[in-house]
TORKOL-4160 file (C-alpha; in steps of 0.2 Angstrom, whole numbers, padded with zeros to 4 digits, m for minus):
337
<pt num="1" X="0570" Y="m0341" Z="0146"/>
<pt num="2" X="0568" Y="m0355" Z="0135"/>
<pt num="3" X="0582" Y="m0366" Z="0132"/>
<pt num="4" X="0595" Y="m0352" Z="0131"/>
<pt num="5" X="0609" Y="m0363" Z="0131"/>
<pt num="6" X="0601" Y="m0369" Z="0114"/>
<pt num="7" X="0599" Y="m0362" Z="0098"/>
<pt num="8" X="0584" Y="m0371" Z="0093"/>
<pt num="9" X="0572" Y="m0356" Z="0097"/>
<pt num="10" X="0551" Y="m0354" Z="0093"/>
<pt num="11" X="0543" Y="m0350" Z="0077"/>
<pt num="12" X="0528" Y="m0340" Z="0075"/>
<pt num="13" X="0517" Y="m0326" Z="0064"/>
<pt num="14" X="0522" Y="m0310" Z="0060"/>
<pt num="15" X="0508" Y="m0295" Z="0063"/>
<pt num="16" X="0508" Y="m0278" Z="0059"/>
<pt num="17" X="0495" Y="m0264" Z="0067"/>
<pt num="18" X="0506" Y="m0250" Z="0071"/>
<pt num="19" X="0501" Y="m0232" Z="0068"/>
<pt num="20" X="0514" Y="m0221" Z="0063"/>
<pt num="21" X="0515" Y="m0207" Z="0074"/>
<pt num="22" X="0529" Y="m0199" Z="0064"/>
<pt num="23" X="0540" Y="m0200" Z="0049"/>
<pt num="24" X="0556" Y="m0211" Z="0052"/>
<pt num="25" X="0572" Y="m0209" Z="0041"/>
<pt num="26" X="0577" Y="m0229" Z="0037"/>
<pt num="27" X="0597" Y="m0223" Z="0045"/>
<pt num="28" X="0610" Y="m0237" Z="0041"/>
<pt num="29" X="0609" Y="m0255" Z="0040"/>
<pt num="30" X="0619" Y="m0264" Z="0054"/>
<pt num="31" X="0632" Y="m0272" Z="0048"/>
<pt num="32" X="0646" Y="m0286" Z="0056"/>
<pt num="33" X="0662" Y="m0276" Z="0057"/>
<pt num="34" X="0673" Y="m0288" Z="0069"/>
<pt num="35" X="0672" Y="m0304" Z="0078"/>
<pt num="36" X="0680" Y="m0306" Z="0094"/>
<pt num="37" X="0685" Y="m0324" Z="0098"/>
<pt num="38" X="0680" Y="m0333" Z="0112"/>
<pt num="39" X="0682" Y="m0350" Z="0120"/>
<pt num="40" X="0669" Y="m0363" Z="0114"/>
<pt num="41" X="0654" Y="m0364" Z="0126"/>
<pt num="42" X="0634" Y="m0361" Z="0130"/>
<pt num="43" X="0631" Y="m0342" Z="0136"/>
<pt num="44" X="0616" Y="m0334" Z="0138"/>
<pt num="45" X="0617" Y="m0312" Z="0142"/>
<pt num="46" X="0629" Y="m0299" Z="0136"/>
<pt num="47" X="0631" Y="m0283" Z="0145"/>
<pt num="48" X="0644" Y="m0270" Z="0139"/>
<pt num="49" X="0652" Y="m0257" Z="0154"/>
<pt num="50" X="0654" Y="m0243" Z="0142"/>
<pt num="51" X="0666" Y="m0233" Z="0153"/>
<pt num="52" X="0677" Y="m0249" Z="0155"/>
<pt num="53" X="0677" Y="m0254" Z="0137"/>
<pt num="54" X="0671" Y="m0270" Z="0142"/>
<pt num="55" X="0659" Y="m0283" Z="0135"/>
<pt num="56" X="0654" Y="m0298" Z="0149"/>
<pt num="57" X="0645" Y="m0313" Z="0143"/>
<pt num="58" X="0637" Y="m0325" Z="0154"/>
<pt num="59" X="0642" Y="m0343" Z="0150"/>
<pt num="60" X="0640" Y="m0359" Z="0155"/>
<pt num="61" X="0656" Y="m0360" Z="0166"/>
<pt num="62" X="0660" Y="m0345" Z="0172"/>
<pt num="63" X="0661" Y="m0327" Z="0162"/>
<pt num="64" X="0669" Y="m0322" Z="0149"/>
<pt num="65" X="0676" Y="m0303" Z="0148"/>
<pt num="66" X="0682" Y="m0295" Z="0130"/>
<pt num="67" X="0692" Y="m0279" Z="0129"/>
<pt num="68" X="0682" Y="m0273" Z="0115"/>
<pt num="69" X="0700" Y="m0263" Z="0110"/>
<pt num="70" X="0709" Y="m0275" Z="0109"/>
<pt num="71" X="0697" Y="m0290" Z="0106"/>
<pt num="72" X="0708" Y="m0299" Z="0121"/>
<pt num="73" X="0696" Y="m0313" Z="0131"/>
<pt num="74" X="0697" Y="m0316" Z="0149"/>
<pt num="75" X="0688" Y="m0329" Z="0158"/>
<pt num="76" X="0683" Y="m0326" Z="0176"/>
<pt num="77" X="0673" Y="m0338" Z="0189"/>
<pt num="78" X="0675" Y="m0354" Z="0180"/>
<pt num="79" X="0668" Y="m0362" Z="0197"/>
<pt num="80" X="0650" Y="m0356" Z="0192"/>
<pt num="81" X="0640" Y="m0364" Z="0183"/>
<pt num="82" X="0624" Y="m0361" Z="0171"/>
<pt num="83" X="0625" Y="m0345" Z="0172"/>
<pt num="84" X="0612" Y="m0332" Z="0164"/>
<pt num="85" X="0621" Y="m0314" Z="0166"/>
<pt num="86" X="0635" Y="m0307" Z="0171"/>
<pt num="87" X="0629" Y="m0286" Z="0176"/>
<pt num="88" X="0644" Y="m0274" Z="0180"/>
<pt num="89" X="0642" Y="m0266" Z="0196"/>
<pt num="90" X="0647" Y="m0252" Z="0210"/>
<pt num="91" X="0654" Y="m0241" Z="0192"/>
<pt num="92" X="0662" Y="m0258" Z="0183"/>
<pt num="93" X="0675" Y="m0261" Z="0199"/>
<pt num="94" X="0662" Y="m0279" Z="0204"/>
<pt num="95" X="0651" Y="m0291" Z="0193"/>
<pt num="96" X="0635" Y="m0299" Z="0199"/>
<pt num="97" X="0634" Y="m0315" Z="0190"/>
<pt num="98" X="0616" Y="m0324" Z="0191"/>
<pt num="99" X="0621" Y="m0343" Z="0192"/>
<pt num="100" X="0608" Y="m0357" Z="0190"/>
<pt num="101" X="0615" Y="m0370" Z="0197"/>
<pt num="102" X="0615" Y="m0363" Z="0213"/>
<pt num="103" X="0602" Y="m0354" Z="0212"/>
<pt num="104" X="0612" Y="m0339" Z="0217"/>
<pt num="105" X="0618" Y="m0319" Z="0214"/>
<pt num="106" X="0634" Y="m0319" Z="0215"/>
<pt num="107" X="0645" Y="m0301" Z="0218"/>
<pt num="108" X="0667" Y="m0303" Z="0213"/>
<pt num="109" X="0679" Y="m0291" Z="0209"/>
<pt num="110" X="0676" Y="m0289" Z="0190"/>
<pt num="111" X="0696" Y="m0288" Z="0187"/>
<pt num="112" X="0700" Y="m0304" Z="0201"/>
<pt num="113" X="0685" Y="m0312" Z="0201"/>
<pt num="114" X="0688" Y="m0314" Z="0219"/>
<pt num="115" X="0670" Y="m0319" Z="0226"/>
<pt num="116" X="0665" Y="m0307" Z="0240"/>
<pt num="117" X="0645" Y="m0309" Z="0242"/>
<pt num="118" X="0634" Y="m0326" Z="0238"/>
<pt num="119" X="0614" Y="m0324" Z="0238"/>
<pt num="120" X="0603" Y="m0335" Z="0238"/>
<pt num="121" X="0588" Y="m0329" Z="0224"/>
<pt num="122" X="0574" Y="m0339" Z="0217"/>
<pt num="123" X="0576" Y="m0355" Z="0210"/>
<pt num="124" X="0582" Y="m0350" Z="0191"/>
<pt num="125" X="0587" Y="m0332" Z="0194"/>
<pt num="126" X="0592" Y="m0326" Z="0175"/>
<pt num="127" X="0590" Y="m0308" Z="0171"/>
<pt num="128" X="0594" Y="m0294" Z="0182"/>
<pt num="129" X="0594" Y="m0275" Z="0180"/>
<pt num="130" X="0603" Y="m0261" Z="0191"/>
<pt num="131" X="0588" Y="m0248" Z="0197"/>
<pt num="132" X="0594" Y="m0230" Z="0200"/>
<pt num="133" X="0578" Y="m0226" Z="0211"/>
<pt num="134" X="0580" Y="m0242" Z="0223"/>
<pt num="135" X="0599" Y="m0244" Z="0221"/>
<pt num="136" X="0598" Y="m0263" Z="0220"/>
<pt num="137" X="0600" Y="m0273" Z="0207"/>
<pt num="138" X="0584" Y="m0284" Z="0204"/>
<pt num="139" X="0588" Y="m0302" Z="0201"/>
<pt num="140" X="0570" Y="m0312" Z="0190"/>
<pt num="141" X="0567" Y="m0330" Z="0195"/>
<pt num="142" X="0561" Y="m0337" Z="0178"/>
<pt num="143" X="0557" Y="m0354" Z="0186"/>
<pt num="144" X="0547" Y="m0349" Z="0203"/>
<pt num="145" X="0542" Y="m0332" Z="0200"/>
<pt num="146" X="0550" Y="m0319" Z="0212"/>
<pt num="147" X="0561" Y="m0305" Z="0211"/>
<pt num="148" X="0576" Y="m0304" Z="0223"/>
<pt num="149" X="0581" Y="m0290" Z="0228"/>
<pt num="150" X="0601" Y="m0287" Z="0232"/>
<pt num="151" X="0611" Y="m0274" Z="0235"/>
<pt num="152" X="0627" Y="m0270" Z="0226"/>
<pt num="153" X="0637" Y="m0261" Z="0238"/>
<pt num="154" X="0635" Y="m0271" Z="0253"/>
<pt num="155" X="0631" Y="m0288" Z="0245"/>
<pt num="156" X="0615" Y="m0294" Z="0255"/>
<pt num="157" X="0598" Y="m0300" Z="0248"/>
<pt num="158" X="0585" Y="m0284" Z="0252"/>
<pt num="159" X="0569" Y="m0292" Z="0252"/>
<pt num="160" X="0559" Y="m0303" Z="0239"/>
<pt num="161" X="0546" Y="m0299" Z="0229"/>
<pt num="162" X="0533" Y="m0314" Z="0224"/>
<pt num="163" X="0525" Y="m0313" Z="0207"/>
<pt num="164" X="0519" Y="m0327" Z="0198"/>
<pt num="165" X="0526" Y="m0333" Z="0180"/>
<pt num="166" X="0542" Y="m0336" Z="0171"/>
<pt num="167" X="0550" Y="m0319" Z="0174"/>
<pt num="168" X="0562" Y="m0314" Z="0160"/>
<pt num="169" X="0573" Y="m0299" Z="0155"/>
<pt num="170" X="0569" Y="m0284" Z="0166"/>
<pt num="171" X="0571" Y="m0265" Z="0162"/>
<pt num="172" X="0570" Y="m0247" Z="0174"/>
<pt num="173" X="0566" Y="m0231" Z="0170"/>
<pt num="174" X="0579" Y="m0223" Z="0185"/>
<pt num="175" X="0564" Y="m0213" Z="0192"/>
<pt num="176" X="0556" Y="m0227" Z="0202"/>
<pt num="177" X="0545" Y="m0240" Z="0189"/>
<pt num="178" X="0555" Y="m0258" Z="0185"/>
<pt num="179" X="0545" Y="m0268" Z="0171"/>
<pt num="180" X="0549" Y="m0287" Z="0169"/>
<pt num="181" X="0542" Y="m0300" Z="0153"/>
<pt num="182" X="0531" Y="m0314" Z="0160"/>
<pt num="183" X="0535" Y="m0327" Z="0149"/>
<pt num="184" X="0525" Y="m0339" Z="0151"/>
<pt num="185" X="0509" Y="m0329" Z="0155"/>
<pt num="186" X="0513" Y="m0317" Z="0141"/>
<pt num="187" X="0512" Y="m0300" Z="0152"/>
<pt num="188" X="0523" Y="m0286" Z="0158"/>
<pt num="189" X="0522" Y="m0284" Z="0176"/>
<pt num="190" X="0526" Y="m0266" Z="0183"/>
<pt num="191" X="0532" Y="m0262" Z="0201"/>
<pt num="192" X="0534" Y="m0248" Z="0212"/>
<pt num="193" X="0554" Y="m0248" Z="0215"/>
<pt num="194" X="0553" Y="m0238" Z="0231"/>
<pt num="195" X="0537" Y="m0245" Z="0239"/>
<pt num="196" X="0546" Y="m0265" Z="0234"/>
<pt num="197" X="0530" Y="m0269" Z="0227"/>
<pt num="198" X="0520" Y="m0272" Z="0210"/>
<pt num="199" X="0509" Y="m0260" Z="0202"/>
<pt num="200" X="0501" Y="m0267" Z="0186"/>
<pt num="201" X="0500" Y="m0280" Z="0174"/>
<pt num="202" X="0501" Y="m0277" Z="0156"/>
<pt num="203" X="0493" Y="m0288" Z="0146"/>
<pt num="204" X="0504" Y="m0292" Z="0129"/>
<pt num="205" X="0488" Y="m0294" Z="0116"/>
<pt num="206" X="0495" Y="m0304" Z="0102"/>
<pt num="207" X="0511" Y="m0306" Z="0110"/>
<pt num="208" X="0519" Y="m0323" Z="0114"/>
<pt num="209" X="0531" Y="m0328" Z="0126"/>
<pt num="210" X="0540" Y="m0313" Z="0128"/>
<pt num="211" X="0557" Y="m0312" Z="0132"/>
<pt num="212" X="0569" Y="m0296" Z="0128"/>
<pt num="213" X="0564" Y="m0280" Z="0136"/>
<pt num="214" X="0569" Y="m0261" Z="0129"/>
<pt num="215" X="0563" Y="m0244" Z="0139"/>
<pt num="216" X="0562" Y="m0227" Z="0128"/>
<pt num="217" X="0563" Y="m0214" Z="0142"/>
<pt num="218" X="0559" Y="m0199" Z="0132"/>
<pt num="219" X="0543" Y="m0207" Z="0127"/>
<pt num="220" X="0540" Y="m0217" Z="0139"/>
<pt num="221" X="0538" Y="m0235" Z="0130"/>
<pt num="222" X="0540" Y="m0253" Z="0134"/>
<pt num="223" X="0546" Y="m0264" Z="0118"/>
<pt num="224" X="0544" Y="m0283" Z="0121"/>
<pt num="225" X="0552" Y="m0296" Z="0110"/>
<pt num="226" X="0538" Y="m0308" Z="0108"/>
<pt num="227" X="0543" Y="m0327" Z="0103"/>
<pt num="228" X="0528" Y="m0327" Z="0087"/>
<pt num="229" X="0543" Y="m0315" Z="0078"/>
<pt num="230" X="0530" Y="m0299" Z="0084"/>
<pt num="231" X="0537" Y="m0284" Z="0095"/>
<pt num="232" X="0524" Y="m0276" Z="0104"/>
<pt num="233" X="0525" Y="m0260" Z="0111"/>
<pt num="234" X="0516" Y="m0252" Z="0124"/>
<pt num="235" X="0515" Y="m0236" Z="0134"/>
<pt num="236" X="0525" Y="m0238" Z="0151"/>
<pt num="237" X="0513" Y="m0229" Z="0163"/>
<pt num="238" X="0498" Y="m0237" Z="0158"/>
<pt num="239" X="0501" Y="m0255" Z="0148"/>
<pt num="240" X="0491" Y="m0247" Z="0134"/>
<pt num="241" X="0494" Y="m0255" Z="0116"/>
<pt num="242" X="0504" Y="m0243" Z="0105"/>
<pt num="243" X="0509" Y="m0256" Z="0091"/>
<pt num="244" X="0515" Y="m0273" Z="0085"/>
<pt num="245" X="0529" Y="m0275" Z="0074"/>
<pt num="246" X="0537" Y="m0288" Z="0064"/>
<pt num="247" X="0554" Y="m0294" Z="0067"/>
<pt num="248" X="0563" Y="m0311" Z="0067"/>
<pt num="249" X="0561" Y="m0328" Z="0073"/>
<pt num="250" X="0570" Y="m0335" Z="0088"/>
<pt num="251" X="0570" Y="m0316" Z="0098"/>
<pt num="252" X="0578" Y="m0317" Z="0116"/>
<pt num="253" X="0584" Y="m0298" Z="0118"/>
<pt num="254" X="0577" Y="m0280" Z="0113"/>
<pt num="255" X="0591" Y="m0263" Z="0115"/>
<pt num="256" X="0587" Y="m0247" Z="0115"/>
<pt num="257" X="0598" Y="m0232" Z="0110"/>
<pt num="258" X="0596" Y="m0217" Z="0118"/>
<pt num="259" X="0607" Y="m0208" Z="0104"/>
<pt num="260" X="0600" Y="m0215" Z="0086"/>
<pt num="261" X="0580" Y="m0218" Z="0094"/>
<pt num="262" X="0582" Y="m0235" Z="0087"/>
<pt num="263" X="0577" Y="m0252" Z="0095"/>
<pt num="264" X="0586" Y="m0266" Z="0088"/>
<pt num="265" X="0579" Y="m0286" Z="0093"/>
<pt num="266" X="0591" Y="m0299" Z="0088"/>
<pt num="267" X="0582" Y="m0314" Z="0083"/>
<pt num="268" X="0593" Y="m0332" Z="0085"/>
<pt num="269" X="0584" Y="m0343" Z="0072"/>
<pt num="270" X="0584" Y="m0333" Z="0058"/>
<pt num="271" X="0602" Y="m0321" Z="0061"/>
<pt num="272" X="0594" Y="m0307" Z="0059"/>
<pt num="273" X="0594" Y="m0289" Z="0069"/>
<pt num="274" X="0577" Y="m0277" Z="0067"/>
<pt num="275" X="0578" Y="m0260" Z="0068"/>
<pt num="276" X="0563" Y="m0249" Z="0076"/>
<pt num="277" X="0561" Y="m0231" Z="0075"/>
<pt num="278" X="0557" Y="m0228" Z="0092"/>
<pt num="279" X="0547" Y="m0210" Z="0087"/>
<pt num="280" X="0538" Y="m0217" Z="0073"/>
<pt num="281" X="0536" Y="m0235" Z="0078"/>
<pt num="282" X="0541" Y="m0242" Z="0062"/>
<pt num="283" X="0554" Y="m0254" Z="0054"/>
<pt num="284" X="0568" Y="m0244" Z="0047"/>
<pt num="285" X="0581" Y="m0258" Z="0041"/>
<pt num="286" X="0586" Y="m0276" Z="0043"/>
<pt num="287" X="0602" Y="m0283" Z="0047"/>
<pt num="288" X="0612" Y="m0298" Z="0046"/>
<pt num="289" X="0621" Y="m0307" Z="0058"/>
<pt num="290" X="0620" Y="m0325" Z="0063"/>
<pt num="291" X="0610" Y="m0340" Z="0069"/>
<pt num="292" X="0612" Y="m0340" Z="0086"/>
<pt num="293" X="0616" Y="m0323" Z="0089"/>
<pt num="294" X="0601" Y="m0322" Z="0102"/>
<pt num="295" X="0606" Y="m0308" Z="0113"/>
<pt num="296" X="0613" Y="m0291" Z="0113"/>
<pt num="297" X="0619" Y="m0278" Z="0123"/>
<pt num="298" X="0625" Y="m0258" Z="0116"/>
<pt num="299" X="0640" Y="m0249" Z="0120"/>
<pt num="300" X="0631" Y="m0231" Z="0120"/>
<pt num="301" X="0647" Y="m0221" Z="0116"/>
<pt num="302" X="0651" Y="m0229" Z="0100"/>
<pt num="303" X="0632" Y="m0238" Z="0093"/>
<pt num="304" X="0641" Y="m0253" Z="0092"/>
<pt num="305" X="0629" Y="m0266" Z="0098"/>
<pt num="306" X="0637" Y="m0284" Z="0102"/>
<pt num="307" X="0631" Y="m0300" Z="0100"/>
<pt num="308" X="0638" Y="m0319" Z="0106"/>
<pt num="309" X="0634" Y="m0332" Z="0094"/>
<pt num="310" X="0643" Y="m0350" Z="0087"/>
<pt num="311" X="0641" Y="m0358" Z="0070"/>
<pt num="312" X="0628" Y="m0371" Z="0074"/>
<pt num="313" X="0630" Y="m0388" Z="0066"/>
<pt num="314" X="0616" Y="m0403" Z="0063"/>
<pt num="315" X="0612" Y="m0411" Z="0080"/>
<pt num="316" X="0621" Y="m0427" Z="0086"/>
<pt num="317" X="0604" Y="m0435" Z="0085"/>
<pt num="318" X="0591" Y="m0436" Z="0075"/>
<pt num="319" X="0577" Y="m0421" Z="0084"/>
<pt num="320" X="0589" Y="m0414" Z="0096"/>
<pt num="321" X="0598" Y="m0397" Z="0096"/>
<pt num="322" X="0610" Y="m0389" Z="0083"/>
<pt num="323" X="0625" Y="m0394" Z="0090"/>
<pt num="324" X="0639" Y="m0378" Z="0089"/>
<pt num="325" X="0656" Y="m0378" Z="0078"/>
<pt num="326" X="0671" Y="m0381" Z="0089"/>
<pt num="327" X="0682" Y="m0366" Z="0088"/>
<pt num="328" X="0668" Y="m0353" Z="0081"/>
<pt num="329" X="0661" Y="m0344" Z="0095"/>
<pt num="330" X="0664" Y="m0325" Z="0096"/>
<pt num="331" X="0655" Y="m0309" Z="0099"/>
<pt num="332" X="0650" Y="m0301" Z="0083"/>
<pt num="333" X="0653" Y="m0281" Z="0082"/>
<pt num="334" X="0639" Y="m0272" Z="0074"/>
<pt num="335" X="0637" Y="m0254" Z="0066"/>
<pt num="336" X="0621" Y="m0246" Z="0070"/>
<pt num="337" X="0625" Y="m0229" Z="0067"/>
């Protein structure tokens, strides 16, 4: 992932060649509903625990957790630093928390943060992803290449599988494929869960630097957020190009609903949120939210998708990075349904 900890995010060339394979209904224009308040800071991933009613984001000390009833913020393992996601596991009781820093996949109590497992994982482990089929969660090196492969329950490393590239956000179908971006080498790789092992590499034609990752299970369909403000979508079993779509500039997440068939790609630079028609492949509706507001994470049982972000301010030299607001970061609430 490029710079995460900064706002200042690529530009590129919007490109449309999707063919419509159904008529899409535009649905509702997101809109900011709440902002919950958190302490100033870098992050990088959300996550939501639905069942918890829980938001996590992965900051640069430690984690912070949001009641997303109440709006009330927690911080949790202010010992780590540089971390990149903060992944509920073993049904929301634990947290596995990729640290940078270290170079680690970290396992504490979610509501202690007592440490109980350390792993060592590739150089920059970033994103991770829980797969059903494997039952390990599987931690991307996005400096070395590599996936690490750890188990939840017990908290030991399983194995490591070397692929080469900047490996970004991941995604699992839950019958035994994973998909990963290759940022740097503009790709998806696929694997075989069970076997530990990868199985193809999908070239992303037209697609660069991709980061955010979606999986549309009941049509089977990868959607990559791609840094030139283009999605490209491709069929999961076979890599084959099924469209390119426009969306914003400065992308670093993509979500899927599994209730609404909508995708929805957050893009930082411009503080906007695209939303895809999964069936059709077609941009419904734009919404607003802010600069900075990079990455994103759903809460399934009420739509609401959740993004962290900060006022940016002018750097504090001339050709550095936007420099954040003291007192404005928070998680923006958003209506998608």
């Amino acid at each position: 992932m490029l710079s995460r900890f900064a706002s200042a995010l690529l530009l590129g060339v919007a490109v449309m060649s999707a063919p419509v394979v159904a008529a899409a209904a535009p649905g509702p224009v997101p809109q900011v509903v709440a902002t919950l308040a958190g302490p100033d800071g870098g992050w990088d991933y959300i996550t939501v625990d639905a069942d918890g009613g829980r938001a996590l984001v992965a900051r640069g000390l430690g984690v912070s957790v949001f009641d997303l009833a109440t709006g009330k913020t927690t911080q949790i393992l202010a010992e780590l630093k540089g971390n990149h996601i903060a992944l509920p596991v073993n049904g929301g009781k634990d947290v596995l928390v990729t640290t940078g820093f270290t170079g680690e996949a970290v396992i504490a109590d979610l509501a202690t943060g007592t440490v109980r497992s350390r792993v060592k994982t590739g150089a920059k482990p970033d994103a991770a992803v829980f797969d059903a089929a494997s039952g390990l969660v599987w931690v991307m090196d996005n400096k070395g290449g590599g996936v690490a492969l750890v188990n939840p329950v017990s908290g030991a490393l399983e194995g490591i599988i070397a692929v080469p590239g900047a490996l970004e956000f991941a995604a699992s179908d839950g019958k035994g494929r994973v998909y990963a971006n290759v940022e740097d080498l503009g790709e998806i790789v696929a694997f075989d869960a069970k076997a530990r092992k990868v199985v193809g590499h999908y070239k992303l034609t037209g697609c660069e630097e991709p980061t955010g990752l979606a999986y549309d299970p009941d049509n089977n369909r990868l959607f990559a957020a791609c840094a030139n403000k283009v999605a490209a979508v491709v069929a999961a079993d076979t890599g084959a190009s099924l469209a390119t779509l426009p969306i914003g500039s400065g992308p670093d997440a993509a979500v899927f609903d599994p209730v609404s068939h909508r995708v929805f790609i957050p893009s930082g630079r411009d503080g906007k949120l695209t939303v895809i028609d999964a069936d059709a492949l077609k941009v419904v509706s734009t919404g607003q939210t802010r600069t900075s507001a990079r990455t994103a994470a759903l809460d399934v049982k009420t739509g609401r998708i959740y993004l962290p972000s900060a006022v940016m301010g002018p750097p504090a030299t001339a050709g550095g990075r936007p420099v954040a607001t003291p007192g404005s970061f928070g998680v923006l609430a958003v209506t998608t349904r």
